[in-house]
C-alpha positions in Angstrom: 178.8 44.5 30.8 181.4 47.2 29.9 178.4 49.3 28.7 176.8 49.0 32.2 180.1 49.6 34.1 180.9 52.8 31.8 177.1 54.4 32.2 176.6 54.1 35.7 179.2 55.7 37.3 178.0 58.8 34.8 174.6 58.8 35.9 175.9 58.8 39.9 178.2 61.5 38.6 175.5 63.5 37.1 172.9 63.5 39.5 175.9 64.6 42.7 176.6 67.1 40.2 173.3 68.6 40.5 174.2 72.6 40.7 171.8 75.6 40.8 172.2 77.8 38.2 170.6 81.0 40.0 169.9 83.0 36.8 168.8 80.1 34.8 166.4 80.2 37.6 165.7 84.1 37.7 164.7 83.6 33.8 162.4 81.0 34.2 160.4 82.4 36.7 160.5 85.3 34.4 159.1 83.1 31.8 156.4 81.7 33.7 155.2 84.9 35.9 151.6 84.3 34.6 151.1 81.0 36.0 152.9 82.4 39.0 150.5 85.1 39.7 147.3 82.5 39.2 148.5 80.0 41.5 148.7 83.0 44.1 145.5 84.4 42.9 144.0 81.1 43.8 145.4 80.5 47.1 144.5 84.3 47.9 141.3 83.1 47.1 141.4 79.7 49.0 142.7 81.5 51.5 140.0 84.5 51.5 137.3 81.4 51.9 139.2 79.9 54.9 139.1 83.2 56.5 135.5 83.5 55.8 134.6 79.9 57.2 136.8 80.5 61.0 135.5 81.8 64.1 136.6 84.5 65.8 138.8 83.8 68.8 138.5 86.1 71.7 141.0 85.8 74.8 141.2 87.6 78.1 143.7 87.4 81.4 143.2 88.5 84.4 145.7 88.4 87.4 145.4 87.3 90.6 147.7 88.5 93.6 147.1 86.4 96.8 147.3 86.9 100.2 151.2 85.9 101.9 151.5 86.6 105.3 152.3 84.6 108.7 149.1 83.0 110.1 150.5 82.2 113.6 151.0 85.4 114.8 147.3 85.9 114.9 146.2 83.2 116.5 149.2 83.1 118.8 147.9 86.6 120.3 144.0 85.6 120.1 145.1 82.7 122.4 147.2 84.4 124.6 144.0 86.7 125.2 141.7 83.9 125.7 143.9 82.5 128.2 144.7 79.2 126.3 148.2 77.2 127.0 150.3 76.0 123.9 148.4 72.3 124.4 145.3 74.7 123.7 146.4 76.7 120.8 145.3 75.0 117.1 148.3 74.8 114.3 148.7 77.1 111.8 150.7 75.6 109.4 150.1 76.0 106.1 148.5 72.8 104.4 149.1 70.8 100.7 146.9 73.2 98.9 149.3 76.5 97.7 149.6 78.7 95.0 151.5 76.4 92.6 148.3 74.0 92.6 146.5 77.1 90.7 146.8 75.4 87.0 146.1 71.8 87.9 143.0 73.1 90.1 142.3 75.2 86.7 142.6 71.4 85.0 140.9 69.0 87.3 137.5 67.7 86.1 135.0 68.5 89.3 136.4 72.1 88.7 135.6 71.9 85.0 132.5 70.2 85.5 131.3 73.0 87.6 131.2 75.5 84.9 129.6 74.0 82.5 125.9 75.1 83.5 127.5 78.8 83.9 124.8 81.4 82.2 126.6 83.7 79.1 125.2 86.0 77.0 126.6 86.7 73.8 128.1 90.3 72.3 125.7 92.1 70.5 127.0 95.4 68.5 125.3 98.6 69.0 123.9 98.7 65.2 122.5 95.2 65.8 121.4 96.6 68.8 119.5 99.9 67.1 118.1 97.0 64.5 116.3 95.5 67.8 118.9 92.5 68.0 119.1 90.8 71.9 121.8 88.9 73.0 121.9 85.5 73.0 121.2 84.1 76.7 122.9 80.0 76.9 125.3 78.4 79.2 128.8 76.8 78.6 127.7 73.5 77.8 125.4 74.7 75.0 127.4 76.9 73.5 130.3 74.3 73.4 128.0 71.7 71.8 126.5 74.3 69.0 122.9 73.5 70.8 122.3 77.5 71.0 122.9 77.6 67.3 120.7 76.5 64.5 122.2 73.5 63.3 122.8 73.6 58.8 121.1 71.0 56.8 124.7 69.6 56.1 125.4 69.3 59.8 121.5 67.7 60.3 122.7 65.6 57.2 125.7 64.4 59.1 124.2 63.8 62.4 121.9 61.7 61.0 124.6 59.3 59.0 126.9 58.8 62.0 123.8 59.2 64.9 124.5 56.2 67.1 121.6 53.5 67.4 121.6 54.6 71.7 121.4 57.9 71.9 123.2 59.7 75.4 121.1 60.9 77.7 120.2 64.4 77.1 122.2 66.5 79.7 120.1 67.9 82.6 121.9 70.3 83.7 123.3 68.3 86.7 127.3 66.7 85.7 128.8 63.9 88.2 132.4 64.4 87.3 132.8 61.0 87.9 131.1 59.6 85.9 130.8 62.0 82.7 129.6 60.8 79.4 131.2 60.7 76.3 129.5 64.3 75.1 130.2 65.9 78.7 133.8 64.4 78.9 134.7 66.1 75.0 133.1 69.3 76.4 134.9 69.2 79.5 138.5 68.4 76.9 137.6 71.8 74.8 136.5 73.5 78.1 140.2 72.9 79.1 141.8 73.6 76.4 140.4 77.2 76.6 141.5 77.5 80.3 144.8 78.1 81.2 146.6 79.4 84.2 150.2 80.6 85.3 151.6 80.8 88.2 155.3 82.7 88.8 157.2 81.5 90.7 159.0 84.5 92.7 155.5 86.3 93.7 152.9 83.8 93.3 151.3 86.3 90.9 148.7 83.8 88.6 147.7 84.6 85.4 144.6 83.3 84.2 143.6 82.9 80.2 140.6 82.4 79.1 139.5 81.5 75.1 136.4 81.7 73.2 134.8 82.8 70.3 132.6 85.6 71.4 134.3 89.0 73.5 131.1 89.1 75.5 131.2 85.1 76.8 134.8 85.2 77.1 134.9 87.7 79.7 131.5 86.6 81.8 133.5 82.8 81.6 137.0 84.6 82.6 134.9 85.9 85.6 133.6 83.0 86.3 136.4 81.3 86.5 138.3 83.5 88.5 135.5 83.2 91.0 134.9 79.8 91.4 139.1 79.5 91.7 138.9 81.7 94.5 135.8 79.9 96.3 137.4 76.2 95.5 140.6 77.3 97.2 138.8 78.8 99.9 136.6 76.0 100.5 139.9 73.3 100.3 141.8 75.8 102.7 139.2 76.0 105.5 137.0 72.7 105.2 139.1 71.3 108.7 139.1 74.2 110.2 135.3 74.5 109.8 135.0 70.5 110.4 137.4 71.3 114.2 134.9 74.1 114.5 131.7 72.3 114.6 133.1 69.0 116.4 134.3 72.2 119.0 131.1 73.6 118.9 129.8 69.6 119.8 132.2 69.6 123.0 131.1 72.8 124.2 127.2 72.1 123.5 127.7 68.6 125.4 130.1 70.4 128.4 127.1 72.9 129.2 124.9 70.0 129.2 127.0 68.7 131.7 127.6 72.1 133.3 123.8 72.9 133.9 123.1 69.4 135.1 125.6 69.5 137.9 124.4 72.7 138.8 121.2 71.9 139.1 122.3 68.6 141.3 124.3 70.9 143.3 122.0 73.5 143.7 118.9 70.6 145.0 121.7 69.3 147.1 122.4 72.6 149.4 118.3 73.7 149.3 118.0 69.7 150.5 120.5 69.8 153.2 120.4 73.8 154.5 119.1 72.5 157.8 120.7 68.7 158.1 124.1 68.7 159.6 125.3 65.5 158.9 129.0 64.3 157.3 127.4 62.0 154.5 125.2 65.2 153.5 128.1 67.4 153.6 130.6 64.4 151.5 127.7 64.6 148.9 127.3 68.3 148.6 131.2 68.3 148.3 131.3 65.7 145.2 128.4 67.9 143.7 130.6 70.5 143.8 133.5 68.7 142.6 132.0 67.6 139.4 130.5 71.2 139.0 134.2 73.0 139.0 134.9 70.1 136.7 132.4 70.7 134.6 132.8 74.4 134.9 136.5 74.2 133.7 135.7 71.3 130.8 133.4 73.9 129.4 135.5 76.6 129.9 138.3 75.2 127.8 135.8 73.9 125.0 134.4 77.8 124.8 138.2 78.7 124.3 138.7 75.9 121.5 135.5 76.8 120.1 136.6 80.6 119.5 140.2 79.7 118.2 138.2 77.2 115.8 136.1 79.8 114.9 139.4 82.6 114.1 141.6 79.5 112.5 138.0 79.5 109.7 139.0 83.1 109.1 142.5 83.0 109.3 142.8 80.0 107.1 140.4 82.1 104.3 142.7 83.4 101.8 142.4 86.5 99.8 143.4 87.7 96.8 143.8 90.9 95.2 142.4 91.1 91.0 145.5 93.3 89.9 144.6 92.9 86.5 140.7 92.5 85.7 139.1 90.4 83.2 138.0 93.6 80.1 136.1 93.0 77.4 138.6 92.6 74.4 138.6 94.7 71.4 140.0 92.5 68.5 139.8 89.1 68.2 143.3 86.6 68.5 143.2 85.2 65.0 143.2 87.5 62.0 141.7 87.1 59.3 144.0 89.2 56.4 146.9 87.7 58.6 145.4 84.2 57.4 144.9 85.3 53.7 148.5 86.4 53.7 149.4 83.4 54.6 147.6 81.5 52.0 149.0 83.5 49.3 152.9 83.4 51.0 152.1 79.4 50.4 151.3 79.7 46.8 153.6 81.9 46.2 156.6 79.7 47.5 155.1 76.6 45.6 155.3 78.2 42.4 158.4 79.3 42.8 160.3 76.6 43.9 158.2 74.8 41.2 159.3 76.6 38.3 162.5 77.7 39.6 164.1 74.0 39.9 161.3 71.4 41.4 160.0 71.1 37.5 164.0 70.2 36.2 165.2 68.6 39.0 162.1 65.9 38.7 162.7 65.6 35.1 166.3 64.9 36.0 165.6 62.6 38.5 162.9 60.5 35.8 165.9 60.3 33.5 168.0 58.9 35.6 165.5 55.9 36.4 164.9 55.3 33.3 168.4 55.0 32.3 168.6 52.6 35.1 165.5 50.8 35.0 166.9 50.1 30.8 170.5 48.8 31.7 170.4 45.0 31.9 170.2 43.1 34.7 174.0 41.1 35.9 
């Protein structure tokens, strides 16, 4: 017992003790600069195959300015010329949809679902070109699925172990984005994941990015994408104002109708009656023309509605300026000497702090649970 209450406090002592002896540490490193330089020869090498084995990541941005400016004026004026009262004139307020939506739009499945039967064609270089090499011609879907590629024997090999026993339904070019299946929905997930859009706050200035591992693709998809932004915002912003315009357009079809019909009544009415002078004749012909002014002015004010229907469709179109275009990029994101270097930074600091203290400070630590593993138990 006095053996055990003597050793232990030593052993706590030693190993809170634990110092670094900097220039022991210098001359074992020294000592063991040959294993040193093999480790980092090997993970240069490691690292070297890594690089090898990665794609290429290509991104380009674009920027988008859109169009700020106060829509009532406009139709304020166009009303005022076509006679309309302030019980006449359509609002102009701004709806739900805005710039700060730009990201989740760039997000939302039925927008990501759209793309994916977008056509690319793949970069070719001009001494692949000389050689008689033609670009590749897929869409998105393919090209995130590896179907425009030749599959490898391992990746046939592997398809075939984990190949379900109900195959999906081969994809016909047609994606419901409510009801994707599992392949579309993880296409859809990396299709995201390469989309990304910004939006600042101040001047509503959006930057759009755009990922993928060909320069050619990435900029036909950053396109693309910039496009169909535009026409999904456009078709949110004025989708009532073309549904007012065509139930407009009913009223004033339906108000002619009317029109021409008590026209035509009134017209029969005063060829009928030119040479009868009686007061139910004349009551009738007055009625006739009754409902004709009343017809007149009904169609009248649906011809104005119609037209400021027809101006809120182009006043509610927004446009936007491309102050930055997408450009075909030059280099690609990810480097590959950038990766070797790192590969060879990470064997380099595992040998060192290997054989500077990790060897002694585990020996160290074994000691100690030894000694404590052979004191005897109380």
């Amino acid at each position: 017992m006095e053996d055990k209450m003597n050793n232990t406090p030593q052993v706590q002592e030693d190993y809170d003790g634990f110092q670094i002896d900097w220039m022991g540490i210098f001359t074992k490193l020294l000592k063991h600069w040959k294993q040193i330089f093999v480790i980092c020869f090997v993970f240069g090498v490691l690292g070297i195959f890594s690089a090898l084995s990665m794609k290429r990541i290509y991104t380009v941005s674009l920027t988008l300015a859109p169009e700020l400016q106060n829509r009532n004026s406009s139709l304020s004026s166009l009303a005022s010329m076509l006679g309309g009262n302030a019980a006449l004139q359509l609002s102009a307020n701004t709806d739900a949809m805005n710039i700060m939506l730009f990201p989740e739009i760039c997000k939302s499945t039925p927008f990501l679902a759209a793309l994916l039967d977008v056509p690319l064609e793949s970069y070719v270089f001009d001494k692949q070109k000389e050689e008689g090499v033609k670009p590749l011609e897929t869409t998105v879907y393919k090209h995130l699925t590896g179907e425009d590629k030749e599959k490898s024997a391992f990746a046939k090999w592997k398809e075939s172990l984990f190949k379900k026993k109900k195959d999906e339904k081969p994809y016909t070019g047609v994606a419901d984005p409510t009801e994707l299946t599992p392949k579309q929905a993880a296409v859809v997930k990396a299709l995201a994941r390469s989309i990304s859009a910004d939006v600042d706050k101040k001047t509503g200035v959006t930057k759009i990015n755009v990922t993928l591992d060909d320069r050619r693709m990435v900029k036909q998809l950053a396109d693309t994408v910039c496009s169909s932004l535009q026409a999904y915002v456009v078709d949110y912003r004025t989708r009532k104002a073309k549904a007012d315009y065509a139930y407009y357009v009913l009223l004033a079809d339906e108000a002619k109708e009317k029109l021409v019909k008590a026209q035509a009544a009134y017209a029969a009415s005063v060829d009928y009656d030119r040479s009868v002078i009686l007061q139910s004749a004349n009551s009738e012909k007055d009625r006739l023309r009754g409902e004709m002014t009343l017809a007149n002015q009904i169609y009248s004010q649906m011809s104005q509605q119609r037209e400021l229907a027809r101006a809120k469709i182009q006043e509610e179109r927004p446009v936007y300026a491309v102050v930055q275009p997408a450009v075909l990029p030059q280099r690609p994101v990810n480097s590959r000497s950038k990766r070797v270097l790192i590969w060879g930074f990470v064997g380099l600091f595992l040998s060192l702090a290997w054989y500077g203290f990790g060897e002694d400070f585990l020996k160290k630590m074994r000691t100690d649970i030894e000694v404590k593993l052979q004191e005897p138990a109380e």
